[in-house]
GUNU-169661 format. One line per 8 residues: number of its first residue (from 1); their letters; for each residue x, y, z of N, C-alpha, C. Coordinates in steps of 0.02 Angstrom, whole numbers, plus 32768, in hexadecimal, padded with zeros to 4 digits. Layout:
// GUNU-169661
NUM> A> X,Y,Z,X,Y,Z,X,Y,Z | ...
This chain:
// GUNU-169661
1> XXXXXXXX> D63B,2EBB,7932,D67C,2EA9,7916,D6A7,2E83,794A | D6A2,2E86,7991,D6D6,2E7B,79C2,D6BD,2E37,79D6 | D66B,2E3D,79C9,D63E,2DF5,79C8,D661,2DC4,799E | D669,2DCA,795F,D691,2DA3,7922,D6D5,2D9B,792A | D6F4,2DCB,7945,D742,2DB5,7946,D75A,2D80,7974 | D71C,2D9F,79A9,D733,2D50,79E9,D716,2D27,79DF | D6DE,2D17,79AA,D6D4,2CD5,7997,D6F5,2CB5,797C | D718,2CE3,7942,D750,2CB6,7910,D787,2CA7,793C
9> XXXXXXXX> D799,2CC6,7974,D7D3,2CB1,799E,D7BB,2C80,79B4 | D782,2C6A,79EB,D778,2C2B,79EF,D771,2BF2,79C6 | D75F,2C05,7996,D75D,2BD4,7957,D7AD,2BC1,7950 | D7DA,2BFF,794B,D808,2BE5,7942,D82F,2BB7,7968 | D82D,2BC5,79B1,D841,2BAE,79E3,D81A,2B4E,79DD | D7F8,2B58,79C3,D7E3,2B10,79D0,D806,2AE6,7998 | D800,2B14,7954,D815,2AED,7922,D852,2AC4,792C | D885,2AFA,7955,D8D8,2AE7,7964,D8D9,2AB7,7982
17> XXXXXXXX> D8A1,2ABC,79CC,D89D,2A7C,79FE,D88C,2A4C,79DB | D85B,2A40,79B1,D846,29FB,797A,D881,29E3,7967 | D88C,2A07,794C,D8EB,2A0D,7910,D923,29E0,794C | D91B,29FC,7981,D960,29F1,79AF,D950,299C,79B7 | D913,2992,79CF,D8EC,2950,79D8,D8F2,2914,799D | D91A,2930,7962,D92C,28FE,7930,D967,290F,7908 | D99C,2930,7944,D9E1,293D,7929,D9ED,2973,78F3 | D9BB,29AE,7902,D9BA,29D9,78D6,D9D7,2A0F,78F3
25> XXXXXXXX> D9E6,2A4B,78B4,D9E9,2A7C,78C1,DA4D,2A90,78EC | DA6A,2A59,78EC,DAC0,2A52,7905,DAD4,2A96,7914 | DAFB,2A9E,793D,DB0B,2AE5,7949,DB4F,2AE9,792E | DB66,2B2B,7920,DBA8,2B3E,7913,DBBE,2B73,7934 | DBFD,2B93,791F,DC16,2BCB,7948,DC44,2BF2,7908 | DC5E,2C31,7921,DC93,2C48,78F8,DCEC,2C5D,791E | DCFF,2C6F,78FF,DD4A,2C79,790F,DD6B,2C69,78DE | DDCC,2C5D,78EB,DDF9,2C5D,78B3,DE0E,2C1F,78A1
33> XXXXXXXX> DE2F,2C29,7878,DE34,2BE1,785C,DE5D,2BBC,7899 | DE89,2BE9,78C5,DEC8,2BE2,78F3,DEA0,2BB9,7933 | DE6B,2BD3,7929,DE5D,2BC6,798E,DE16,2BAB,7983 | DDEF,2B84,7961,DD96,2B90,794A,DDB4,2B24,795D | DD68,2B20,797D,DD63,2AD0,797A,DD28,2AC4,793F | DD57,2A94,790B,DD1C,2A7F,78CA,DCE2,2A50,78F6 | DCCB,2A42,78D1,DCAA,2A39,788E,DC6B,2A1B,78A1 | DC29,2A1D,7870,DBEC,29F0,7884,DBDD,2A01,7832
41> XXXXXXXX> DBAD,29C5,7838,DB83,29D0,77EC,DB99,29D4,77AB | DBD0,2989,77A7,DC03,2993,777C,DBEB,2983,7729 | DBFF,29A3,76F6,DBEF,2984,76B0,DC21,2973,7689 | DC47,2949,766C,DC76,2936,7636,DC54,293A,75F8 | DC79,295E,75D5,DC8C,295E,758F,DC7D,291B,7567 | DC71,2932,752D,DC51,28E4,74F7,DC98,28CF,74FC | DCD3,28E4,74EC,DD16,28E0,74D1,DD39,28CC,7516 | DD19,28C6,754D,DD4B,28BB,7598,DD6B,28DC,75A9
49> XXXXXXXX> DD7D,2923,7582,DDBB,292D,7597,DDB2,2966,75D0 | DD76,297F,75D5,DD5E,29BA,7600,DD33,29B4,7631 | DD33,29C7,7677,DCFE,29CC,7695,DCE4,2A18,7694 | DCA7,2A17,76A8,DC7E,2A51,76CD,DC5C,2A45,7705 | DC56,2A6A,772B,DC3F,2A71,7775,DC27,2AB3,778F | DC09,2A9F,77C9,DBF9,2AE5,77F8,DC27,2AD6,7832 | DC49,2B09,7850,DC71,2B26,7881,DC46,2B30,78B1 | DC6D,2B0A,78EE,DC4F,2AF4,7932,DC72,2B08,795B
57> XXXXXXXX> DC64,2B33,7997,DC90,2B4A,79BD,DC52,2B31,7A00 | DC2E,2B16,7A07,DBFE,2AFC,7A3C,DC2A,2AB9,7A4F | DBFB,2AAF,7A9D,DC31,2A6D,7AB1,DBE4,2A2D,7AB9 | DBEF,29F2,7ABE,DBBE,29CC,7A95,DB83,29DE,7AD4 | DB97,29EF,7B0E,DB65,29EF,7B40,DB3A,2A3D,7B33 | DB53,2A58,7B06,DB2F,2AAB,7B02,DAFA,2A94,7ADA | DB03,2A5B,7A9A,DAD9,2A54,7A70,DA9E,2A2A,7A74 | DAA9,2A0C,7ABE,DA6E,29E3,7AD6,DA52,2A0E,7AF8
65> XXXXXXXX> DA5F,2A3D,7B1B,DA4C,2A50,7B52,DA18,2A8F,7B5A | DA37,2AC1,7B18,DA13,2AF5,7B08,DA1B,2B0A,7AD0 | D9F4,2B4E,7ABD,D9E2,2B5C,7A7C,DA18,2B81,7A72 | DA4B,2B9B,7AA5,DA6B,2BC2,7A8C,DA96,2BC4,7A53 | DAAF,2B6D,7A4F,DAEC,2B73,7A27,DAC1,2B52,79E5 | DA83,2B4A,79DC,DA64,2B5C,799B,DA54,2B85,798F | DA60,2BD7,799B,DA45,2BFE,797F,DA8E,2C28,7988 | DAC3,2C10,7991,DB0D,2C4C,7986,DB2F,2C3D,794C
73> XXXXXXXX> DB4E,2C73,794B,DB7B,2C67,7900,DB8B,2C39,78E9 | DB7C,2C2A,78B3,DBA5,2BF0,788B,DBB5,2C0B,7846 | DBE9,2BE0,7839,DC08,2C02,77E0,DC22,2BC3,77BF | DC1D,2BCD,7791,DC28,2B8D,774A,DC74,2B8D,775B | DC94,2B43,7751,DCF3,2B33,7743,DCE9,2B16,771A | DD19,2B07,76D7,DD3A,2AD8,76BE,DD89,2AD1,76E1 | DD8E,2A84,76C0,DDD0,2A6A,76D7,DDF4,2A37,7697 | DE25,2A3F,76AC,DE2A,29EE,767E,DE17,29B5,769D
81> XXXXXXXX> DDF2,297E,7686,DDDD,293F,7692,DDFC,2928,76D1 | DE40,292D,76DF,DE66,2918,7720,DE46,294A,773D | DE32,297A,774B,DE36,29BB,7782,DE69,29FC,7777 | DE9A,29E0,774E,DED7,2A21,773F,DEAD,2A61,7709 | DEDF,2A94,7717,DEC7,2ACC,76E8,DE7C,2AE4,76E0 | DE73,2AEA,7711,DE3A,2B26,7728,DE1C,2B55,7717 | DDDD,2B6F,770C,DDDD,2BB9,76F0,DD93,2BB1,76F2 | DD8A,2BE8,770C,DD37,2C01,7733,DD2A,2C31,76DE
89> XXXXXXXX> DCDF,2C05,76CA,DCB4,2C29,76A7,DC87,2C59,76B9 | DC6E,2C55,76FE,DC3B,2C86,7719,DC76,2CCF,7703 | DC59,2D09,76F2,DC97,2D2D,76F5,DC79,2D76,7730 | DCAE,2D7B,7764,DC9F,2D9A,7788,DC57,2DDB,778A | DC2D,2DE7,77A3,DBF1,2E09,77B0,DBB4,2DE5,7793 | DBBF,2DAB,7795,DB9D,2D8F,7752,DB76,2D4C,7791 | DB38,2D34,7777,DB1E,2CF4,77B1,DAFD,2D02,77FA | DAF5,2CD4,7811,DB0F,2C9D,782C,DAF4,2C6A,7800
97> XXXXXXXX> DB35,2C3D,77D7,DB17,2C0A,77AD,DB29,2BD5,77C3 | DAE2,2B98,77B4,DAF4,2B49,77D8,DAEA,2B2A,779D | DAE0,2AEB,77AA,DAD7,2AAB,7783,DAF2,2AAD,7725 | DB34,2AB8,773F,DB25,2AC6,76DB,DB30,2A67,76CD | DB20,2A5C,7683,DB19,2A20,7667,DB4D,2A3B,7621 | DB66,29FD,7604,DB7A,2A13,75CA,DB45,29FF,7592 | DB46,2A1A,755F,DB19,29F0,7532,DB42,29B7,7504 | DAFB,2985,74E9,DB38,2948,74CE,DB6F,294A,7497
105> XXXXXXXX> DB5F,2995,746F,DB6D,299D,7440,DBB8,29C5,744A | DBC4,29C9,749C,DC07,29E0,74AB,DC0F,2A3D,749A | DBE8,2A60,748F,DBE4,2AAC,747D,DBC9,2AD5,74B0 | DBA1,2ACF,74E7,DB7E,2AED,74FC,DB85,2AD7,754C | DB5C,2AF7,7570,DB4C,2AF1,75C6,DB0C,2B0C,75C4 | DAEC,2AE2,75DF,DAB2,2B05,7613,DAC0,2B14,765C | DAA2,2B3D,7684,DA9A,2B34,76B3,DA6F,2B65,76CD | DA5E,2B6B,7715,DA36,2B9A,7722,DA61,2BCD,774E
113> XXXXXXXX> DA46,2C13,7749,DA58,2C45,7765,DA2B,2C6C,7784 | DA2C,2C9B,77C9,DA0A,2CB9,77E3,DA37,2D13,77CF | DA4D,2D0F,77AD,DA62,2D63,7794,DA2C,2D86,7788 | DA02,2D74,7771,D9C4,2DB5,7772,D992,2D9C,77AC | D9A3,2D96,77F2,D98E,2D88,7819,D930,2D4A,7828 | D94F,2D33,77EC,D922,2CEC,77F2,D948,2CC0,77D6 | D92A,2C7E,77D1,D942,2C4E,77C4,D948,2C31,7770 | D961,2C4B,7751,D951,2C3C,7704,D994,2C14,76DC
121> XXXXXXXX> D95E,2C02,76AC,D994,2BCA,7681,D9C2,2BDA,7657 | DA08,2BDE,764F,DA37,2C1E,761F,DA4F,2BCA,760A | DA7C,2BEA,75CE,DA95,2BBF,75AE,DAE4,2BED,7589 | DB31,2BD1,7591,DB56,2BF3,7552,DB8F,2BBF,7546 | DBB4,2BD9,7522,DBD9,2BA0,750C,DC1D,2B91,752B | DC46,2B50,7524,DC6D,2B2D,7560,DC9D,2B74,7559 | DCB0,2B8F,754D,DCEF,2BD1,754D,DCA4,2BF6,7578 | DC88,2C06,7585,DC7A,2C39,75AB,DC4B,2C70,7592
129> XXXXXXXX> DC5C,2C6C,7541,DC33,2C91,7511,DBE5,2C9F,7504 | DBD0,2CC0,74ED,DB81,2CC3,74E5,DB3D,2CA2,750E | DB67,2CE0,755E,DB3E,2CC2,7595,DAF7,2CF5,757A | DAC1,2CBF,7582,DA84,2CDF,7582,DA47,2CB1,75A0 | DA11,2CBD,75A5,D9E9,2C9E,75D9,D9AC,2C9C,75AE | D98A,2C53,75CC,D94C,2C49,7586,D90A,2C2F,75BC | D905,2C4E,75F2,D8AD,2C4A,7625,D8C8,2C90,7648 | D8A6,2CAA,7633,D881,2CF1,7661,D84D,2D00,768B
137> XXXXXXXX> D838,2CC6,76AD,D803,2CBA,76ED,D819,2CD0,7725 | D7F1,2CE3,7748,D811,2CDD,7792,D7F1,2C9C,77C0 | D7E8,2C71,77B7,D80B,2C29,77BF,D832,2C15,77C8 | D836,2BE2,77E7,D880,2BBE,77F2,D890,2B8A,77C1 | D8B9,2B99,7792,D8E1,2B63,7769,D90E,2B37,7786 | D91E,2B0E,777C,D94E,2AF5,778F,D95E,2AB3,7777 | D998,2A7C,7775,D9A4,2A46,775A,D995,2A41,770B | D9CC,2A4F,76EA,D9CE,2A49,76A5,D9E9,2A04,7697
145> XXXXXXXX> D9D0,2A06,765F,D9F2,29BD,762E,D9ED,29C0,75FC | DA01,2994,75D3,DA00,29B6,7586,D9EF,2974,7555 | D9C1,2984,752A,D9CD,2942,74FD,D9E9,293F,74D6 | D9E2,28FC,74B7,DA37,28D2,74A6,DA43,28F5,745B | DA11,2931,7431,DA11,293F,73FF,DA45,2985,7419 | DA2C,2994,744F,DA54,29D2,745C,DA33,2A19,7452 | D9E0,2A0D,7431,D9BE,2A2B,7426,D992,2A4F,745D | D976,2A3B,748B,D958,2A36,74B7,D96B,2A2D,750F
153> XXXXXXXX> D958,2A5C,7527,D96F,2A5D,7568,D919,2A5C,759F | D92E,2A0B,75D3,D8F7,29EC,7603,D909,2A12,7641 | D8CA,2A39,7665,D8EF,2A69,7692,D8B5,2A5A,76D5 | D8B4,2A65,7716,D893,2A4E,7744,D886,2AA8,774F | D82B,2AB9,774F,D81B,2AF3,776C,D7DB,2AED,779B | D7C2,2B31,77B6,D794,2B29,77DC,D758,2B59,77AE | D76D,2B70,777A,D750,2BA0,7764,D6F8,2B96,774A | D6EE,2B50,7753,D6AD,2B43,7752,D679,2B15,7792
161> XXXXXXXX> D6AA,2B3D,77C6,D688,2B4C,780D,D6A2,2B0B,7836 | D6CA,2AE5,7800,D6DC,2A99,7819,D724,2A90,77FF | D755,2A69,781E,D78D,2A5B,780E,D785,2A0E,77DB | D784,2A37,77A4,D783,2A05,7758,D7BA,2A0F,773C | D7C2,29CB,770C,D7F9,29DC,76CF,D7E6,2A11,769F | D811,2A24,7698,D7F6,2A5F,763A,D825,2A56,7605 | D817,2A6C,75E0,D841,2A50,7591,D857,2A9B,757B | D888,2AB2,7555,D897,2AE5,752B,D8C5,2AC7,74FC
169> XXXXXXXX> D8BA,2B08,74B6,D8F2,2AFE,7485,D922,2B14,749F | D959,2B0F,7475,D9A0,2B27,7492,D998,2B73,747B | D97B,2B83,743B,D95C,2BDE,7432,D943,2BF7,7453 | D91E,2BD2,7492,D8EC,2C0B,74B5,D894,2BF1,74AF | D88F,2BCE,7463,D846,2BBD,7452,D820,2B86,746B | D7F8,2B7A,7472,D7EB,2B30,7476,D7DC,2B11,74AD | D7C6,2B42,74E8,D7BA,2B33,752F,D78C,2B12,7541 | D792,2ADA,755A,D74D,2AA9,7569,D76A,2A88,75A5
177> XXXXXXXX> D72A,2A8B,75CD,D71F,2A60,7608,D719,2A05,75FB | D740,29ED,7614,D753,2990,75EE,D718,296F,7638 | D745,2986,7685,D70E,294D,76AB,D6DB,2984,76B6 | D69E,2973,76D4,D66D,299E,76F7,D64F,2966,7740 | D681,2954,776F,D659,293C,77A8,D65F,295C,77D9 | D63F,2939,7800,D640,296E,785E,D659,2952,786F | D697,2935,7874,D6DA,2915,789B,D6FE,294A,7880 | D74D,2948,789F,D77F,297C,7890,D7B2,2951,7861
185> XXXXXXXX> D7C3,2975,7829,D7FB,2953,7804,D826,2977,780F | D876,295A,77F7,D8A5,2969,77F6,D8E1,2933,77BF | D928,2964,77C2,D94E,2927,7793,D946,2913,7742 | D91F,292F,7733,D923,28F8,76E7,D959,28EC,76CD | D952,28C2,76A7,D99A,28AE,766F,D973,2876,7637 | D992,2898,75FF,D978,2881,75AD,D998,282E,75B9 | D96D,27F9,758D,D980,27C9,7589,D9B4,27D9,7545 | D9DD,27A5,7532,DA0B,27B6,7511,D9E8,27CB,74A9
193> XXXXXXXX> D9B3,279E,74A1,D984,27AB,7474,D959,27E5,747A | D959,2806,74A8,D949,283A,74A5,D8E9,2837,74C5 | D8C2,27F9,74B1,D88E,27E7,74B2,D86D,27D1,7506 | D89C,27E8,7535,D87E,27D9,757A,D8A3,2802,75A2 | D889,27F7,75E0,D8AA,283C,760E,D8A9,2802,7657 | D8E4,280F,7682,D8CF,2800,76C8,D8E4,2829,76EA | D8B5,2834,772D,D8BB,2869,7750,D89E,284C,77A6 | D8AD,287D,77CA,D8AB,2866,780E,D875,2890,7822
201> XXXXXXXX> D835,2870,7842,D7FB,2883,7855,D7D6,286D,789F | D7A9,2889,78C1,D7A4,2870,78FA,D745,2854,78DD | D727,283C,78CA,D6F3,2828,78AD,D6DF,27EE,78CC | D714,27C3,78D5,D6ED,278A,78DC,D70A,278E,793E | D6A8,2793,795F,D6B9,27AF,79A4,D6E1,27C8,79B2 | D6F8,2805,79A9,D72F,2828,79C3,D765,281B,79D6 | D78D,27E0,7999,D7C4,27BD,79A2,D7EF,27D7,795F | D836,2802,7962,D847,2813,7931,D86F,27D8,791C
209> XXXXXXXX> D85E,27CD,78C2,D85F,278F,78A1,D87E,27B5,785D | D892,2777,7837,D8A2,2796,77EE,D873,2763,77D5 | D859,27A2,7790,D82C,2789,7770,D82E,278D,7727 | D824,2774,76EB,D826,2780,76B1,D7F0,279B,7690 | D7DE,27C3,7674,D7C4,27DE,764B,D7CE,27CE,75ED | D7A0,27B8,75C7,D7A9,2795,7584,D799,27E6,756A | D7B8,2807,7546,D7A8,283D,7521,D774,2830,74D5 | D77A,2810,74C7,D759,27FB,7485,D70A,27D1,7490
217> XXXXXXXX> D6FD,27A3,74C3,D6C7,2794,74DE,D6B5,27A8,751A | D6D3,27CB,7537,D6B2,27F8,7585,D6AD,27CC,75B6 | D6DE,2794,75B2,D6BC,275D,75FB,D6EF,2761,762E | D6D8,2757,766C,D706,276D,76A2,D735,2711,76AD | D75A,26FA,76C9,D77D,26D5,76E6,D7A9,26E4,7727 | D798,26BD,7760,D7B4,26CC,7793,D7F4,2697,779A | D830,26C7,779E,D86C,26AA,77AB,D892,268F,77E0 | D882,26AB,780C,D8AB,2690,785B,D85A,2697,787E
225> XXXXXXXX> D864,2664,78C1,D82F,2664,78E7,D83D,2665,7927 | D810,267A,795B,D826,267B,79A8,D7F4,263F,79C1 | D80C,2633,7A02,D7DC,2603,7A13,D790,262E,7A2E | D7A1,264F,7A6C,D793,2677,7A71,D758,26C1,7A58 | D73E,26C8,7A8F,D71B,2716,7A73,D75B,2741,7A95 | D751,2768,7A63,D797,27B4,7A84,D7C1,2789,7AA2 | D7E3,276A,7A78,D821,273F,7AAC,D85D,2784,7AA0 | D884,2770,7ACD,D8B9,279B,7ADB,D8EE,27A3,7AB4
233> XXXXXXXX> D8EA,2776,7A67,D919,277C,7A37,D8FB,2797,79F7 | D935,27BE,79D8,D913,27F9,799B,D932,27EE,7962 | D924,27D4,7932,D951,27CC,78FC,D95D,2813,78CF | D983,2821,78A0,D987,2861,7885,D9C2,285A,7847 | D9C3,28B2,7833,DA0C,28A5,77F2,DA24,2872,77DE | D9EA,2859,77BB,D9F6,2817,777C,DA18,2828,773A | DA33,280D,7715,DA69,280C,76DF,DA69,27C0,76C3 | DA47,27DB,7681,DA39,2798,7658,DA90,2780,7646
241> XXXXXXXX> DAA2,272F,7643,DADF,2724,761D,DAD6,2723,75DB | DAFC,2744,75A3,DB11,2750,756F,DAEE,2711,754B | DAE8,26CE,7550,DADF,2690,7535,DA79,269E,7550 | DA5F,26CB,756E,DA23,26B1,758C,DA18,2676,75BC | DA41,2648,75CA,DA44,262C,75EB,DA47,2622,7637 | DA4E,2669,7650,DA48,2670,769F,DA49,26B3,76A9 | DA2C,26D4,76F0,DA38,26F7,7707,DA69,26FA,7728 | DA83,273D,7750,DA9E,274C,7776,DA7F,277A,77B9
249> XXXXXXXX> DA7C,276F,77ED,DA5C,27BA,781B,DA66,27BE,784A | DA53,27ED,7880,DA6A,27F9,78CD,DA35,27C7,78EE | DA4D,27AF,7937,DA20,278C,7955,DA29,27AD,7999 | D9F5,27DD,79CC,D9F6,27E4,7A0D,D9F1,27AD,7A3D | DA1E,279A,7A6B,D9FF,2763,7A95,DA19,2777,7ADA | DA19,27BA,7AD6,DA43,27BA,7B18,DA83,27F3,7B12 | DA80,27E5,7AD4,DABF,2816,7AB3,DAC8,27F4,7A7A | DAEB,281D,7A33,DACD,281F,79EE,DB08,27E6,79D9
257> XXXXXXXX> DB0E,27C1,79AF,DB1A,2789,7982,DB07,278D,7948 | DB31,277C,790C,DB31,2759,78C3,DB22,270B,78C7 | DAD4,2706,7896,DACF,26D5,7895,DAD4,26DD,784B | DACB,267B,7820,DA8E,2684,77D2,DA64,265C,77E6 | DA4D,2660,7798,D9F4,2615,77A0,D9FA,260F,7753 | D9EB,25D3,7751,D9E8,25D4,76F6,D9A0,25FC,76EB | D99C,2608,76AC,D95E,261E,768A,D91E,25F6,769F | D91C,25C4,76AA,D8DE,25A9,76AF,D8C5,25A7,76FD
265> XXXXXXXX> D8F0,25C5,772F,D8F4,25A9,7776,D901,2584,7782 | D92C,2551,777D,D94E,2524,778B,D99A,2538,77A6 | D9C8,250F,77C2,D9F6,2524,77D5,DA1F,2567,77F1 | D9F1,2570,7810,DA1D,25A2,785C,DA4A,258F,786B | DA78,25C4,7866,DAC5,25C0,787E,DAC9,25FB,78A4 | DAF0,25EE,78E7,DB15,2628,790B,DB71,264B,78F8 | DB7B,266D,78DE,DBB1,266A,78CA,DBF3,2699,78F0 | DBBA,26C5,790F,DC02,26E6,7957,DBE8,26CD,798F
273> XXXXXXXX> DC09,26B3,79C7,DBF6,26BC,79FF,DC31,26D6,7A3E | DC26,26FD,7A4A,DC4D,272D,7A79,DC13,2765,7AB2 | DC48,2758,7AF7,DC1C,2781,7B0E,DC0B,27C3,7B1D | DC23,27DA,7AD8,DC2B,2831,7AAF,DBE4,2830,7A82 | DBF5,284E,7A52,DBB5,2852,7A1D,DBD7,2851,79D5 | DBC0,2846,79A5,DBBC,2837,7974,DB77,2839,7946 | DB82,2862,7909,DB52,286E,78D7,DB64,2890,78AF | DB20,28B5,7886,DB35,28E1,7831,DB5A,28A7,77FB
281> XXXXXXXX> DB3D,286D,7806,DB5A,283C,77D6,DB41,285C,778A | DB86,283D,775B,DB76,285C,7730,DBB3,282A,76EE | DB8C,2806,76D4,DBAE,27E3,7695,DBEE,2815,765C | DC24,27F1,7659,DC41,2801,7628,DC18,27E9,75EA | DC35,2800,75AE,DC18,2800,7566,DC10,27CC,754E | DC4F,2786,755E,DC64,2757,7544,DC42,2739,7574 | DC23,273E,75B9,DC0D,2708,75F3,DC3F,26ED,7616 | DC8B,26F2,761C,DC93,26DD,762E,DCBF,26E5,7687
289> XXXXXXXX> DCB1,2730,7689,DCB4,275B,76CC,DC7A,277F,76DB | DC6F,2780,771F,DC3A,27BD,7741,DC6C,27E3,7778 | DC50,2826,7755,DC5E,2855,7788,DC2F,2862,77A3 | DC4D,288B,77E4,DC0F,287E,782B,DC3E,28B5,7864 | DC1D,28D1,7886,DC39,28F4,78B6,DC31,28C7,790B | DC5F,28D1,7927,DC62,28AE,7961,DC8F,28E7,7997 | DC71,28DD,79D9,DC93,2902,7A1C,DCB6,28D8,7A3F | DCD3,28A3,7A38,DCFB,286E,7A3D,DD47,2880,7A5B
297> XXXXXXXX> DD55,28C2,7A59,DD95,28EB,7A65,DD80,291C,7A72 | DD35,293A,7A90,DD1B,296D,7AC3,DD0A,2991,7AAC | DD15,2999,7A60,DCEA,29B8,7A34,DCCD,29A9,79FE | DCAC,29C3,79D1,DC9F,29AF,799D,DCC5,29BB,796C | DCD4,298A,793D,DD01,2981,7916,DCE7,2961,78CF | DCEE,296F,789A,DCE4,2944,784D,DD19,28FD,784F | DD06,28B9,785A,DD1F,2887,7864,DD0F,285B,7811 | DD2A,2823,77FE,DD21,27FD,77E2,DD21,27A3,77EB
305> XXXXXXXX> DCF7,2790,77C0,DD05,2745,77E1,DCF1,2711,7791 | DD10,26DA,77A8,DCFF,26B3,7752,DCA4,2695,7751 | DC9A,26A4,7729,DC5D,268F,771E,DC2D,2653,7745 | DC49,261E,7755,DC3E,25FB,77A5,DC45,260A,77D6 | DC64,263E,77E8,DC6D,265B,782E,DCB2,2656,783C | DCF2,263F,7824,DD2F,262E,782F,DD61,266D,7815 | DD86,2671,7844,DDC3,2696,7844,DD98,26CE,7845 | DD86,26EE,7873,DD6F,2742,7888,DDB7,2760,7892
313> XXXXXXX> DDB9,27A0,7869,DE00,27CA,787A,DDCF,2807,7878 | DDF4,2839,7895,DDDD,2885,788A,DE07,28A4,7870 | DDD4,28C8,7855,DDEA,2908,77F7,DDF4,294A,782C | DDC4,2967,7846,DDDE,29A2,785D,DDED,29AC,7894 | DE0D,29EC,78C4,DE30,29FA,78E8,DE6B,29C3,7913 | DE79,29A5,78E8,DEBB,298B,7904,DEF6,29A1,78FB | DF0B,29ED,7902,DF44,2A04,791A,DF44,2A34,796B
């Protein structure tokens, strides 16, 4: 038995390091609404008018540096869209919960929680209501997304000895393994048709890349390229635009950046450059803002910017 438990710990331990290696896995923290530094891993509302997030009390150098501040408390916020009016869904004894997503249909959150001391996929609705959890593995879940039906939740596990995408219903039914390679995935996000997936993988020579996946014909497409074998830049947390027309995602080069690329690979754009960090890009409904967290003011913070990269302001902790 003691044989198995420290295997799955190493397993786990590696999975996170894979994860960290393509902007996975963000850390958070807890505290009061009074004294807590927001935000990472932001989601808006179909309607704009709401964010959700995980609560970050790590400083950007804890989250490069070690595992610690991915594996400490974190708890679900909403806010209003500016950052005003606050109110923590995690409800005290409850988590440590990260990555929630909203779904498109504006009713629900995913995210993952370690409350029953693994990593599993819960899901309840934007008030806080009918928290319950739909993978009971002891695996590591992690990175939810949701498709555009609202039906279906794309989740990154290890539970089949490899860090693959997996699919579930929003009931609980319906569990299927989507990639099966020996590279590490991470990231997915539904194309807006619902009919493709891109996700951030280290496959092609051990260079983390975004890649598309065709759900309906099974063919792979590689999205960003390095020059390079294992070059020193990692692409990650991609976010299709609303139109299909481009991505959005993190770029490592030294320290993390928002870039896009249209759909076809064409046109790379850099869209923060500061010598802080920036990422968790993440499309408004309409396309025509991304939210994104940035340490730009020494911490991490839920920022916004117009859809080209112009006029960046920050949503949270600016009082």
């Amino acid at each position: 038995m003691e044989r198995k438990r420290n295997s799955h710990t190493r397993r786990t331990l590696a999975v996170v390091s894979a994860l960290l290696a393509a902007w996975a896995m963000s850390g958070c923290g807890s505290g009061s609404a009074s004294d807590f530094v927001w935000g990472r891993t932001p989601s808006i509302t179909p309607d704009g008018t709401k964010l959700v997030f995980c609560q970050n009390l790590s400083t950007p150098s804890d989250q490069l540096t070690t595992t610690v501040s991915v594996l400490d408390t974190g708890a679900i916020w909403t806010s209003a869209a500016d950052g005003t009016s606050p109110l923590r869904l995690t409800p005290d004894g409850r988590g440590p919960d990260y990555y929630p997503t909203v779904s498109p249909d504006g009713q629900r959150i995913a995210f993952i929680s370690s409350e029953d001391k693994q990593f599993d996929l819960w899901v309840e609705r934007l008030d806080g209501s009918d928290r319950h959890k739909l993978t009971f593995d002891t695996a590591v879940d992690t990175m939810p997304c949701w498709s555009p039906d609202s039906r279906r939740i794309a989740f990154v596990s290890d539970r089949g000895g490899n860090t693959d995408i997996w699919m579930i219903n929003l009931d609980g039914t319906g569990l299927q393994q989507v990639t099966s390679l020996p590279s590490d995935e991470s990231g997915p996000a539904f194309s807006p048709d619902g009919n493709k997936i891109v996700f951030g993988t280290n496959r092609d020579r051990g260079n983390f890349d975004l890649w598309i996946l065709d759900l309906v014909g099974g063919g792979l497409t590689q999205l960003t390229h390095k020059p390079e074998v294992k070059a020193k830049v990692s692409d990650g947390g991609p976010c299709w635009s609303p139109d299909g027309a481009s991505v959005v995602f993190s770029r490592w080069d030294g320290h993390w950046e928002v870039y896009t690329i249209a759909a076809d690979g064409t046109a790379l754009t850099q869209l923060t450059s500061t010598v802080e960090h920036s990422g968790d890009p993440r499309y408004s409904s309409d396309g025509s803002t991304i939210y994104f967290t940035s340490s730009r003011t020494g911490w991490w913070q839920v920022w916004a910017m117009d859809a080209n990269g112009a006029n960046p302001r920050q949503v949270t902790g600016r009082n």
